[in-house]
Structures are given as C-alpha cells and as structure tokens.
C-alpha positions in Angstrom: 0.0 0.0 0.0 1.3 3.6 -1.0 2.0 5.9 2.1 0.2 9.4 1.2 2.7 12.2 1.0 2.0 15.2 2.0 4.5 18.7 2.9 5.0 20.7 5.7 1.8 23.0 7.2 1.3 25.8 5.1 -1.0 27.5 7.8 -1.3 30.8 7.8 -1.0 32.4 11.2 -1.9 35.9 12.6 0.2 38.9 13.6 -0.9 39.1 17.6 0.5 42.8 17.1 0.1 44.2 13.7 -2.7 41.8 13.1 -1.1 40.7 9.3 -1.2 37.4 8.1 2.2 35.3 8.5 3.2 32.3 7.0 3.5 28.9 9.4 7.8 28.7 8.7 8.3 32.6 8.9 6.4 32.5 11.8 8.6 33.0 15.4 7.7 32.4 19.1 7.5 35.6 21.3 7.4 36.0 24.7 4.6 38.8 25.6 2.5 39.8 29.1 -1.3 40.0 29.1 -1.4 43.9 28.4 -3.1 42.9 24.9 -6.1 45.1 24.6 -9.2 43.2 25.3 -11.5 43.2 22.6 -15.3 42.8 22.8 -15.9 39.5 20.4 -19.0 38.1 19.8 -20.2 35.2 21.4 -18.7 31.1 19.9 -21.5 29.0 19.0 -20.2 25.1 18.9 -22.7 22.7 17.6 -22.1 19.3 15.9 -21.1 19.5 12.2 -24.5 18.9 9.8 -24.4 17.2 6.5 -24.9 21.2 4.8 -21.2 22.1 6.9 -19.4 19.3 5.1 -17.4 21.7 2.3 -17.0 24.5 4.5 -15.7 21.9 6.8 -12.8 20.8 4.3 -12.2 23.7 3.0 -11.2 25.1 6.6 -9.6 21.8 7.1 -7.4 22.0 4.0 -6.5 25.8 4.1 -5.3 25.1 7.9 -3.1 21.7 6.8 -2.7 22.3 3.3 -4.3 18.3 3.0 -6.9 16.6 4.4 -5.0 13.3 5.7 -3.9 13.1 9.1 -1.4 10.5 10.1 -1.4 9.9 14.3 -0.9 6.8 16.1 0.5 4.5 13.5 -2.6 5.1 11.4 -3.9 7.4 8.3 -7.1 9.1 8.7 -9.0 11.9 6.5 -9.8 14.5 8.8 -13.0 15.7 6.4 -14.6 12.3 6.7 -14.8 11.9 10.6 -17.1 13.1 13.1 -16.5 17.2 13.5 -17.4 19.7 15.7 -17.9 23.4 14.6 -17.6 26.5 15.9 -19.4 29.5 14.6 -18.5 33.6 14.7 -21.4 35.9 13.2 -22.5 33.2 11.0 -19.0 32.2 9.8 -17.7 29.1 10.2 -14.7 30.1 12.7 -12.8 26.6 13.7 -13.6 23.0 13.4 -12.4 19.8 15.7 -12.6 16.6 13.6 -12.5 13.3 16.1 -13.3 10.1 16.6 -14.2 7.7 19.3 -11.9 4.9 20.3 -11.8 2.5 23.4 -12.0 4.3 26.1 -11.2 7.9 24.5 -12.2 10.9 21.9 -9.5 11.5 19.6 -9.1 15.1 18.8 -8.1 13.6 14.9 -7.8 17.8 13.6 -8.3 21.2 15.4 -8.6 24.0 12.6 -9.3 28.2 13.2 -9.8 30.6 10.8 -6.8 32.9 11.0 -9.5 36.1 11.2 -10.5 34.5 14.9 -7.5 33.3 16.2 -7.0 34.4 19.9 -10.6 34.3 20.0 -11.6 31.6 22.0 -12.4 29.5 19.3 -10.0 26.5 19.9 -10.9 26.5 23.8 -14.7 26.2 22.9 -14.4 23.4 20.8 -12.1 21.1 23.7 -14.5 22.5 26.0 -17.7 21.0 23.6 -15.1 17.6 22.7 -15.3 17.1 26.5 -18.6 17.2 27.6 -19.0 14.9 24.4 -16.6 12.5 25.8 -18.1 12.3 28.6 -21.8 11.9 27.8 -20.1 8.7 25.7 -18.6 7.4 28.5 -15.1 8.1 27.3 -12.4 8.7 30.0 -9.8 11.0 28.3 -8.9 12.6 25.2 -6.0 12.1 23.0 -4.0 14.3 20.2 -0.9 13.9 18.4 0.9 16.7 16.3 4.1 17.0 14.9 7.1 17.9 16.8 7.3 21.6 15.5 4.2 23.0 16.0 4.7 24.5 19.4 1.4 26.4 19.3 -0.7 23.4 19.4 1.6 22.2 21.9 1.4 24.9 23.6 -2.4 25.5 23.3 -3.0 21.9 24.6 -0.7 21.9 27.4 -2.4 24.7 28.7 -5.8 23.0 28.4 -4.5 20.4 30.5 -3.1 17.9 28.4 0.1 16.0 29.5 2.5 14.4 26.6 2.6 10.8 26.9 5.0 9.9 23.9 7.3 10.6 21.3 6.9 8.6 17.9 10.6 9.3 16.7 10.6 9.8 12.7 7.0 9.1 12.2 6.6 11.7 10.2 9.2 10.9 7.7 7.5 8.3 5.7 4.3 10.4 4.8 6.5 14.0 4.3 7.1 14.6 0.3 10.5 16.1 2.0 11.5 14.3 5.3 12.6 17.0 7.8 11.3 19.5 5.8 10.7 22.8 7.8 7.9 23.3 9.6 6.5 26.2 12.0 9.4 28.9 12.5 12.0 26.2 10.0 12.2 23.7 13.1 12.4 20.3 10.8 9.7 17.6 11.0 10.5 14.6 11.7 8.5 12.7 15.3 5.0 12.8 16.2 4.2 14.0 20.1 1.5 12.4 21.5 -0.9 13.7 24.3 -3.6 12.9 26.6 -6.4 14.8 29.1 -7.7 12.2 31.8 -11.3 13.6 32.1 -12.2 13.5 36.3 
C-alpha cells in the first residue's frame, strides 16, 4: 500500500500585534505579558457538524493543513470524513475539531481556526464542547498527536490540560514529500508527540 505524502503546514498564522497574516515557517515564538487590549468578540457558538457544513468543513480543514489526511498513532485518517465539531463567529464558520471515538477515549483527529478569529476563544470552545461529548459517551480521556514543530498546538493543549505521553521518533518521515522538511518557524519535522487529558 502507498503511504500518502504530504508537505510541511502551510498554515497561515496571525500577527498578535500588527494583526497581518504570517506564513506557518516565517512565523517565530515571542514571549509577551497579558497587556493585549481586550477586545469585545461576539459570542462562539459550537454545535455538531451537519451534512450542509461538510465543504466549509474541508475547506477550513485544507486551508489550515494544506491536505486533508492526518497521520497519528500509527494510522492514516482523512480529517473531512470523521465526526466534527464546529464552531461558529457571526455566521462564519470560525474553527472546526474533527474526532473520533476509540476504546475508552475521543481522539481530537484535527483542530482547525480561521486565522481572522484566532485568539478568540475559538479553539478553547471546541475542547470544552469535545469534552462534555466524551463524557456523555462514557469516554475517559482525550487524546491528540501533532508533529514535533508545531509549538502552538503544543502549547495550546498543554495549557488545556493535556500532558504528553510519547514521542513517535521519525514518524513523520515516511508520509512527508521532503522528510525534515521545515515546519513552524524552520524547526524540521520529523517525530510525532502524542498527548492525553484524563477527564475527572
């Protein structure tokens, strides 16, 4: 069986001071304090995804990954054919969560914003909404897995209180079109880093 290839992220990130659009390997870690403005936003609806969400759903999907397959855990999945979550900002569609249930877990399979609501909350609302789904399926934790560069999504689900549980070393180098190409801020790709929330 072919592996499917596919390059680094092309996301496209926003500017938390200028507010322009940056590109995932220009893109550099800064430390700030919380003297940020606060900006009124409007409220974050979350509902499950509907059969009528299904193309915005990809095309968010594939503007945030630059492809729509997802390798984590030793297997392939296509992020725009599982179960998803969205999240909705005046009517457009502002981040989706793309899962699916395994033995004893939800499996947070792709976590995509819109860069015009970054920073908004949007991420936060959708694990808060994958939760209470877990839960009301009798699942006791959730899982994600991302690639070793991408320090905001580490970052973002550290802080939700996820703790990392593994290292898959190279796991990314069979499916990359350029193994160790570069990745968020040119840090090369190469292992997969896996995480887990126990839900109480």
């Amino acid at each position: 069986m072919s592996r499917p290839l596919f390059g680094a992220k092309p996301s496209v990130l926003r500017c938390s001071r200028c507010g322009r659009f940056v590109d995932w390997e220009q893109a550099r870690l800064q430390l700030v304090c919380s003297c940020r403005p606060q900006l009124e936003l409007p409220p974050v609806l979350v509902r499950a995804a509907e059969d009528g969400d299904r193309a915005r759903v990809e095309r968010l999907l594939m503007s945030d990954f630059g492809h729509l397959t997802i390798v984590a855990f030793g297997e392939v999945m296509h992020a725009h054919e599982e179960a998803a979550l969205v999240a909705e900002m005046k009517d457009d569609l502002a981040g989706v969560l793309a899962y699916r249930l395994l033995d004893g877990a939800l499996h947070v399979v792709a976590l995509a914003t819109d860069p015009l609501w970054q920073r908004s909350g949007v991420g936060a609302h959708l694990l808060a909404e994958a939760e209470l789904l877990a839960r009301a399926q009798g699942r006791s934790r959730l899982i994600a897995a991302t690639s070793n560069d991408n320090i905001p999504a580490l970052y973002f689900y550290q802080r939700h209180g996820f703790r990392l549980t593994g290292v898959a070393r190279d796991a990314f180098a069979a499916h990359l079109k350029a193994p160790g190409a570069a990745g968020f801020a040119g840090i090369p790709i190469h292992d997969e880093v896996q995480m887990e929330k126990r839900l109480p």
